[in-house]
C-alpha positions in Angstrom: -22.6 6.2 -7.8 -25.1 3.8 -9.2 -27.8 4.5 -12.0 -30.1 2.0 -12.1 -33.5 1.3 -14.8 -36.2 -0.4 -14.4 -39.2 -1.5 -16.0 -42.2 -2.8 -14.1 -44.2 -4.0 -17.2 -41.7 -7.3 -17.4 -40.2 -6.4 -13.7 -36.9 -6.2 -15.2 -34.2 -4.2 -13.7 -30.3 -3.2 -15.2 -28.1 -1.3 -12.9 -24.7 -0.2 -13.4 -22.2 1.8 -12.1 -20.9 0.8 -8.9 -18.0 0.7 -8.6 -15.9 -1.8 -5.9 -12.3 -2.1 -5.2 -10.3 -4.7 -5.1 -6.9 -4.2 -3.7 -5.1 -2.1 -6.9 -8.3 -2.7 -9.3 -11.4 -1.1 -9.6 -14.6 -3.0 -10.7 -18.2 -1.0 -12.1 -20.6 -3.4 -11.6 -23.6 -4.6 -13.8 -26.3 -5.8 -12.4 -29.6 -8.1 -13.9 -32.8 -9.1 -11.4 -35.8 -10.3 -13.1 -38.9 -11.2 -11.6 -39.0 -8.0 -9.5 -41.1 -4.8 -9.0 -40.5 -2.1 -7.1 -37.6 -3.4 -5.1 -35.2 -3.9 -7.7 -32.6 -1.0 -6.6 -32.4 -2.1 -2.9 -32.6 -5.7 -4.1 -30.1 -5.9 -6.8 -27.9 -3.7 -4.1 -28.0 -5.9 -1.8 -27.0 -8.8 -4.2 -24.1 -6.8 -5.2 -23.1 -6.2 -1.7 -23.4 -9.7 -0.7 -21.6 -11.2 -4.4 -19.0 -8.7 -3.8 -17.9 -8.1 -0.3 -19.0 -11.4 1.2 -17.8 -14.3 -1.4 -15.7 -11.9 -3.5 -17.6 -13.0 -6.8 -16.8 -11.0 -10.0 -20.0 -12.3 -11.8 -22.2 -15.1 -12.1 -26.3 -16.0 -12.8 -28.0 -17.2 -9.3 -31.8 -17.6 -7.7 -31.7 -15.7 -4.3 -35.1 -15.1 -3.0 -37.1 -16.4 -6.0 -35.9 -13.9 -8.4 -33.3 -14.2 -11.0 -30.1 -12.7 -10.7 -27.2 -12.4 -13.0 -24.0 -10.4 -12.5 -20.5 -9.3 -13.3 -17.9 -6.6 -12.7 -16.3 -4.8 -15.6 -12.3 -3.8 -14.9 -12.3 0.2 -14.7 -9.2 1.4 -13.4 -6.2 -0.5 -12.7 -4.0 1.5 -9.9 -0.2 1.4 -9.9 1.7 1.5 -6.2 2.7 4.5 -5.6 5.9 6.5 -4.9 6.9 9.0 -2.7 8.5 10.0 0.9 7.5 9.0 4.2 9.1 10.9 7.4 9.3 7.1 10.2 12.6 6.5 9.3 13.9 9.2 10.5 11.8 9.5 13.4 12.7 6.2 14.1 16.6 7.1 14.2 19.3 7.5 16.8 21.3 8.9 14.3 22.0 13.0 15.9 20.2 15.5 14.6 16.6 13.0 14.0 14.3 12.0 16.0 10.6 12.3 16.6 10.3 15.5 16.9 12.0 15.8 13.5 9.0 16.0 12.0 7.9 19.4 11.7 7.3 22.0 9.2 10.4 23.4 8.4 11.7 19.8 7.8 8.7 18.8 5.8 9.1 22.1 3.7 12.8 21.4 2.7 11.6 17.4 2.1 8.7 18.7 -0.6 11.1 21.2 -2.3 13.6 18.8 -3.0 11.1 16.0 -3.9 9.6 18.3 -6.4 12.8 19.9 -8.0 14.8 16.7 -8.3 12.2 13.3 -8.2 8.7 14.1 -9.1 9.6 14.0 -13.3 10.5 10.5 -12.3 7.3 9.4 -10.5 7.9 10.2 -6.8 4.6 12.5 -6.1 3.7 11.3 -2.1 4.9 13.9 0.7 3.5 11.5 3.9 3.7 12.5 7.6 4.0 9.7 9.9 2.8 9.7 13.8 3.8 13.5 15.1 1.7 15.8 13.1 -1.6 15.9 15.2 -1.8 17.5 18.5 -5.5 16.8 20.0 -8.9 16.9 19.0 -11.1 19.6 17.7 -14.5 20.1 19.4 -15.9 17.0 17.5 -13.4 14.5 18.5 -11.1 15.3 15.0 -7.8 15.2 14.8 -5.9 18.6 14.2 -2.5 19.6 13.8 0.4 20.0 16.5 0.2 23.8 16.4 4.2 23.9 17.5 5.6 21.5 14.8 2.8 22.6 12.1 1.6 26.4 12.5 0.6 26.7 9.2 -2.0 24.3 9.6 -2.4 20.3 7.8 -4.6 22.3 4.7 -1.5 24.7 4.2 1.1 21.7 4.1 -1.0 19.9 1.4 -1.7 23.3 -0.5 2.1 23.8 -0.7 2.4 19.8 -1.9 -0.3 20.2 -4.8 1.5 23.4 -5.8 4.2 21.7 -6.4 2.7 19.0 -8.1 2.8 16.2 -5.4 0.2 14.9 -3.1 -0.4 15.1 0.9 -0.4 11.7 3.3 -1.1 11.9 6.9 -0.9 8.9 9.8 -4.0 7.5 11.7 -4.7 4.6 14.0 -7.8 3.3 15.3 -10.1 4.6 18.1 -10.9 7.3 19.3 -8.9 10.0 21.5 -9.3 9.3 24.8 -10.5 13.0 25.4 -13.3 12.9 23.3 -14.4 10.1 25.1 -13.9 11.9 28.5 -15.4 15.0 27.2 -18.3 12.9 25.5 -18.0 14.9 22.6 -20.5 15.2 19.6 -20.5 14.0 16.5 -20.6 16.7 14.1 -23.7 17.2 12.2 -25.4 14.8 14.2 -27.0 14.4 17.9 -24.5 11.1 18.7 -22.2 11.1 21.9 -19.0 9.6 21.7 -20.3 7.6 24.7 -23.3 6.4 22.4 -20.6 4.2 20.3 -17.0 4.2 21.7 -16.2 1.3 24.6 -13.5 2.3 27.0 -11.2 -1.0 25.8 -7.7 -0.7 23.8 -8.4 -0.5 19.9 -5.6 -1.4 18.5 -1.9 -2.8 18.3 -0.7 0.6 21.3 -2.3 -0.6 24.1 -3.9 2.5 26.0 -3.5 4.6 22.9 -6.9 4.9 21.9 -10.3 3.8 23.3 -12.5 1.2 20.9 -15.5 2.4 18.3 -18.3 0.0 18.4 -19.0 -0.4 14.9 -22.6 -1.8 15.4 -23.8 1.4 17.3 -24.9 4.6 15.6 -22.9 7.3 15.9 -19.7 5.3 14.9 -19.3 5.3 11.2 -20.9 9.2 11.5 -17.8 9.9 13.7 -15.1 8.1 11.1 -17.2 10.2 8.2 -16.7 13.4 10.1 -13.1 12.3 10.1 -12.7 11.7 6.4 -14.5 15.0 5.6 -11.7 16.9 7.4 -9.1 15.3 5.7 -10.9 15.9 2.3 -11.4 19.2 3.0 -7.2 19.8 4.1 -6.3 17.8 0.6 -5.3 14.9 2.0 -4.2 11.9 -0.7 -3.1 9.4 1.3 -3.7 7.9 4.4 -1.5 5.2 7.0 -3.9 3.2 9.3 -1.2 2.1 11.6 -1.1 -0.6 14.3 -3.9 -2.8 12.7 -4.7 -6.3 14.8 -4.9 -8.7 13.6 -1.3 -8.1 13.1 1.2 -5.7 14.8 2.5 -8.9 16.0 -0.4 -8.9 18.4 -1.7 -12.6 19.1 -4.4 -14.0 21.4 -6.0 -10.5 22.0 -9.4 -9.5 21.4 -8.6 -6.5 19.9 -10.3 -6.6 16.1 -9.5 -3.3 13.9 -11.0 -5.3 10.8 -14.2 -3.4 11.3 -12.5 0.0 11.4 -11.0 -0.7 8.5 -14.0 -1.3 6.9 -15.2 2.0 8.0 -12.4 4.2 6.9 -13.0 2.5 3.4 -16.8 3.3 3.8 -15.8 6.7 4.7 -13.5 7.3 2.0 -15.5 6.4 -0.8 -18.6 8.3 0.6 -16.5 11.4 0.6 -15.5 11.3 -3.1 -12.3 12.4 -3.0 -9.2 9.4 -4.1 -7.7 8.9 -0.6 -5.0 5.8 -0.8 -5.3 3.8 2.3 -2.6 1.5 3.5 -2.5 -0.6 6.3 0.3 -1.4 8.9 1.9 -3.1 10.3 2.8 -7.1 9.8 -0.4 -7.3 8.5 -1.9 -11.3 8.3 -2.9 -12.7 4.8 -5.2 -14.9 6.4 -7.3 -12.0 6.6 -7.0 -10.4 2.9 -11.0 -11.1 2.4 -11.1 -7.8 4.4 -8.1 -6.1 3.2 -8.5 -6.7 0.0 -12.3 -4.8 -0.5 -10.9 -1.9 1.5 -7.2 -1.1 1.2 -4.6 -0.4 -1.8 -1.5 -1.8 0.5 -0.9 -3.5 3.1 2.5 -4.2 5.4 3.4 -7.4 5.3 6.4 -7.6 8.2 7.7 -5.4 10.9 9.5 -2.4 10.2 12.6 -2.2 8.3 14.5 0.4 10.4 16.9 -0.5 12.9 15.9 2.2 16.1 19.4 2.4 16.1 22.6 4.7 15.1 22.1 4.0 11.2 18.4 3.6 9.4 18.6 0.4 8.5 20.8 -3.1 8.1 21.0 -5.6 5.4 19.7 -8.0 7.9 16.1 -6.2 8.2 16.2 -6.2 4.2 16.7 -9.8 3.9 14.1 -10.3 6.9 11.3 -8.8 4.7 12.5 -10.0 1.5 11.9 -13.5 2.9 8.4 -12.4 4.4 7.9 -11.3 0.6 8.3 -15.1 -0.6 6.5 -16.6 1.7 3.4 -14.1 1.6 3.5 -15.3 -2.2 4.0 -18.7 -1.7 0.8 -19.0 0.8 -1.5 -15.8 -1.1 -0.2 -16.4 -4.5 -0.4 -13.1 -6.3 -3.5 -10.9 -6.4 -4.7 -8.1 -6.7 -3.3 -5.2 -4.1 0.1 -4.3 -3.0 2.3 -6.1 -0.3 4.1 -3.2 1.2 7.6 -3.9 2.0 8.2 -0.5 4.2 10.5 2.2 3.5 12.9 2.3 1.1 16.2 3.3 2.3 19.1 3.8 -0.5 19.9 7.6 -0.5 22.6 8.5 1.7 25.7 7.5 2.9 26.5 4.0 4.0 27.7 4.8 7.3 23.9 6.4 7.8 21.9 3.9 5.9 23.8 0.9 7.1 24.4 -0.7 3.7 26.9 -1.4 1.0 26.2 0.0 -2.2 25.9 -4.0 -3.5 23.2 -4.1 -0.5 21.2 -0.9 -1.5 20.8 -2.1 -4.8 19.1 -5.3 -3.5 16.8 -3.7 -1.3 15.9 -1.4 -4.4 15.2 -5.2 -6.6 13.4 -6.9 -3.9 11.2 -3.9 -3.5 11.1 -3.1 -7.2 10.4 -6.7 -7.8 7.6 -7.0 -4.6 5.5 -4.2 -6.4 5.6 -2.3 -3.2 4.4 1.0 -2.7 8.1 2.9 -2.9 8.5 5.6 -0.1 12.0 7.1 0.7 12.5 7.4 4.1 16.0 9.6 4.1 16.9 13.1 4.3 16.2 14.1 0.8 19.4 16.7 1.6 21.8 14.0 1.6 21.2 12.7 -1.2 24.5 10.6 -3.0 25.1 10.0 -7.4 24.7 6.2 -6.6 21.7 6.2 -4.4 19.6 9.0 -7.2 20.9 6.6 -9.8 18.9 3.9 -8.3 16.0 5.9 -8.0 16.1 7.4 -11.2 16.3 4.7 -13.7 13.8 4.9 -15.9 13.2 1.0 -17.0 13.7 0.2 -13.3 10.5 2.1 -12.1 8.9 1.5 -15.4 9.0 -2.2 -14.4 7.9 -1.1 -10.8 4.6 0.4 -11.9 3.8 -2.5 -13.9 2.2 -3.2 -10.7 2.9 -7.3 -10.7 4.7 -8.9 -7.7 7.5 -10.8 -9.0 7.9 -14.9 -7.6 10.6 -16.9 -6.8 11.4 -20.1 -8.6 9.1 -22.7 -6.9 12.2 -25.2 -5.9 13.5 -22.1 -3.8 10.4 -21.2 -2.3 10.4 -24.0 0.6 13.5 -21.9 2.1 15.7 -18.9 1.5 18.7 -19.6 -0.4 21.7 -17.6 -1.2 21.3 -17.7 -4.8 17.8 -17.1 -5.6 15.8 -16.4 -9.0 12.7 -14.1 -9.4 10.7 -13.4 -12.5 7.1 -11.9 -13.4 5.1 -12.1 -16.1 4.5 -8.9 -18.3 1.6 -7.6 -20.5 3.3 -7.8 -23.9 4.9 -11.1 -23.5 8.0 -10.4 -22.0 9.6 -11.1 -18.3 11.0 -9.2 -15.9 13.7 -11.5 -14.1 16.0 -10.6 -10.9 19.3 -12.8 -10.0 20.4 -12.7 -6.1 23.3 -13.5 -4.7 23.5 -13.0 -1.1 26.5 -14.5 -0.5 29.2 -13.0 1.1 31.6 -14.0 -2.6 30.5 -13.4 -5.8 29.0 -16.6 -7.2 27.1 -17.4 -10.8 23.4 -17.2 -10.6 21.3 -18.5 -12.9 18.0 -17.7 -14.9 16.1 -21.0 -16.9 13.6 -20.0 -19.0 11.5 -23.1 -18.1 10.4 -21.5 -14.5 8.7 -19.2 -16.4 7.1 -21.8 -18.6 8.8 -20.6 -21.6 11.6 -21.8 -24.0 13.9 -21.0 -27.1 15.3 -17.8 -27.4 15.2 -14.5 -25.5 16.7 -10.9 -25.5 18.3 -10.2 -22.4 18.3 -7.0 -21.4 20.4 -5.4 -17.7 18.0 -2.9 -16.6 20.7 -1.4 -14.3 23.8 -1.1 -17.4 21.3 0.1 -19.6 22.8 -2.3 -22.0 21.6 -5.6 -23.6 23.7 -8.3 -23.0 22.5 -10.5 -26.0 20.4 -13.7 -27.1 20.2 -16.9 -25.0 18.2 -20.1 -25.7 16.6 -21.3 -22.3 18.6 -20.3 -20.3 21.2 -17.6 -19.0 23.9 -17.1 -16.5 26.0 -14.3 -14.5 28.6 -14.1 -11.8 27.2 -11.6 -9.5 29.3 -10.2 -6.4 28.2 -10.9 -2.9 25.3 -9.5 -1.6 24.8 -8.1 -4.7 21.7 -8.5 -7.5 20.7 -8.4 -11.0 17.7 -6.8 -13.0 16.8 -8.1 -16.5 14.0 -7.7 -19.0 13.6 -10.8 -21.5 12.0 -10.3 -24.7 11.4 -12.9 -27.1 14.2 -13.0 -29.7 11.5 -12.9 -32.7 9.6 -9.5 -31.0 
């Protein structure tokens, strides 16, 4: 929404109002043109557009056309990473009694009760359903539910989320259904044929999946509209774009989903209602001038499940953990959330594949990544040490801090066993994590100078819930193998 004002006498025009994202922020801009007349809306839009979405600007004063421009963009909303449950993982499993067809509306139910009655108070709000839930196309080439798995319908499932006080995520990729193509379908509330727009070439990461939109042909960003309407009007609240090239580990192809991701933005915002969108998977930072503009999240490595008889391994943990510190090393950190995949720490350790010692570092690299947090376990089996990880407190309140954590700079040109993190808080503090992946237990330790401070400090073990006392510069701890620490340092004086 912009409102814009202009006066002709001195052709002057203020606008302000519109509002841009930037991966977890959200800017309003302001706008100044002088030397105009009547074209100062489309003209000062047009500036914004360009400042914003082409060389990522956040202000500035600049001649463009002989007239005067000046601009900035005023933080409105910062936007924490969410938490919630996601069904892949079990999809994804070998394990008996999972599966693919797992997900299905009984299943789902029991998930949403459980997430409500036991995790919501503590911040986990997202019930997502992951590829499974849609079974064909309506008569306008939209995606509706699997009437076997889903009977009640997508709008019922998210009716039943919000009345329990959690939102509603469904799964997506890009193209179109290969039956609305056939069929040459019509866009609704407009005269456009899916053959108007829609090329019969792969469109993303599953080859022969879905057939390609032409984004510079009308018809195309009415069709993803028409899309986005539906899923507005079931309640949707979040939304996967899966199998996005470039990435998917997809090289030397000419498939480009960059412009259907800049649709489903488009889409979203033109609809009005707060629709997360995260894009998967093994997603390229070389490309984060688009993501950035259009996405909260984005996956930064390949999936963290094993496709085998237990969800996941230490191994895959470590895998993206390293993904994580290289991502940081080359992007720094900015705005928008690296997502590290699902989180999998409730359970048994025969099912999850993981020590306790393990679980506890996959919950501190994700904590400390600032990823989106999305169980993917059967909320029924849920263990005392896996809900005590999920339910500390000052863990998740460092979590939605939102700020990915860094390694010490020394460490960042490999992986070692013994590795230091740290981030930078609002009020001064730190948040610092100790790894030792080692299969002994070794001493880690934190210096004060990586995070360019010295003297003395608080340290505080997020995990004991204790504080462990006052240290000047620096401070050490034996930690078991495979095993990691969680601190908060304060300044001894606050």
């Amino acid at each position: 929404m912009c409102n814009g004002a202009c006066t002709n006498t001195n052709k002057s025009c203020e606008l302000k109002g519109a509002v841009r994202m930037y991966g977890n922020i959200d800017y309003q801009s302001q706008a100044w043109a002088t030397g105009l007349g009547s074209t100062c809306w489309d003209s000062t839009q047009q500036i914004i557009e360009q400042c914003y979405r082409k060389y990522k600007r956040v202000g500035g004063e600049w001649n463009y056309n002989g007239e005067h421009y000046s601009l900035k963009f005023q933080e409105i909303n910062r936007v924490k990473p969410y938490m919630g449950w996601s069904s892949w993982s079990l999809q994804a499993t070998k394990m008996p009694g999972y599966g693919f067809d797992w997900l299905n509306e009984t299943n789902v139910v029991q998930q949403i009760g459980i997430l409500s009655q036991k995790l919501r108070k503590y911040g986990w709000e997202y019930v997502n359903l992951d590829s499974g839930w849609a079974g064909g196309v309506d008569e306008f080439g939209r995606y509706i539910n699997n009437k076997e798995k889903f009977p009640s319908g997508m709008k019922a499932m998210a009716d039943l989320a919000h009345s329990k006080g959690l939102k509603f995520g469904v799964y997506l990729i890009p193209g179109v259904d290969h039956s609305a193509y056939d069929q040459n379908l019509q866009v609704k509330g407009t005269n456009y044929r899916f053959k108007d727009f829609v090329l019969p070439q792969d469109a993303n990461a599953f080859g022969g999946s879905r057939y390609k939109i032409d984004f510079t042909k009308p018809g195309a960003q009415e069709y993803i509209d028409s899309v986005v309407e539906l899923l507005a009007e079931w309640g949707v609240d979040f939304l996967k774009l899966d199998a996005i090239v470039p990435g998917s580990i997809v090289t030397g192809s000419n498939i480009d989903a960059r412009p259907d991701v800049i649709a489903w933005h488009k889409a979203i915002e033109k609809v009005g209602r707060p629709i997360w969108l995260t894009l998967s998977w093994a997603i390229p930072g070389e490309d984060l001038d688009v993501w950035r503009p259009n996405a909260r999240a984005w996956r930064i490595e390949i999936d963290v499940e094993t496709y085998g008889n237990t969800l996941c391994s230490f191994g895959d943990v470590l895998r993206n953990a390293k993904k994580l510190a290289q991502w940081t090393k080359s992007y720094g950190i900015n705005p928008g959330f690296q997502d590290m995949d699902s989180l999998l720490v409730l359970g048994s350790e025969e099912e999850l594949g993981m020590s306790k010692n393990e679980r506890r570092t996959m919950m501190n690299y994700w904590v400390l990544s600032a990823s989106p947090l999305y169980l993917g376990v059967d909320l029924t089996k849920m263990d005392d040490f896996g809900l005590s990880l999920v339910t500390n407190e000052e863990v998740i309140a460092i979590h939605q801090r939102g700020v990915p954590a860094q390694m010490k700079k020394s460490l960042l040109y490999g992986f070692p066993d013994q590795q230091m993190w740290w981030t930078t808080n609002d009020d001064g503090s730190f948040t610092v994590g100790l790894f030792n992946l080692d299969d002994k237990a070794k001493t880690v330790r934190a210096d004060w100078k990586y995070m360019g401070a010295h003297g003395q400090y608080k340290v505080r073990d997020l995990w004991a819930r204790e504080d462990k006392g006052v240290f000047s510069d620096k401070f050490s701890v034996s930690i078991e193998g495979h095993d990691s620490k969680l601190y908060l340092v304060v300044p001894a004086s606050a």
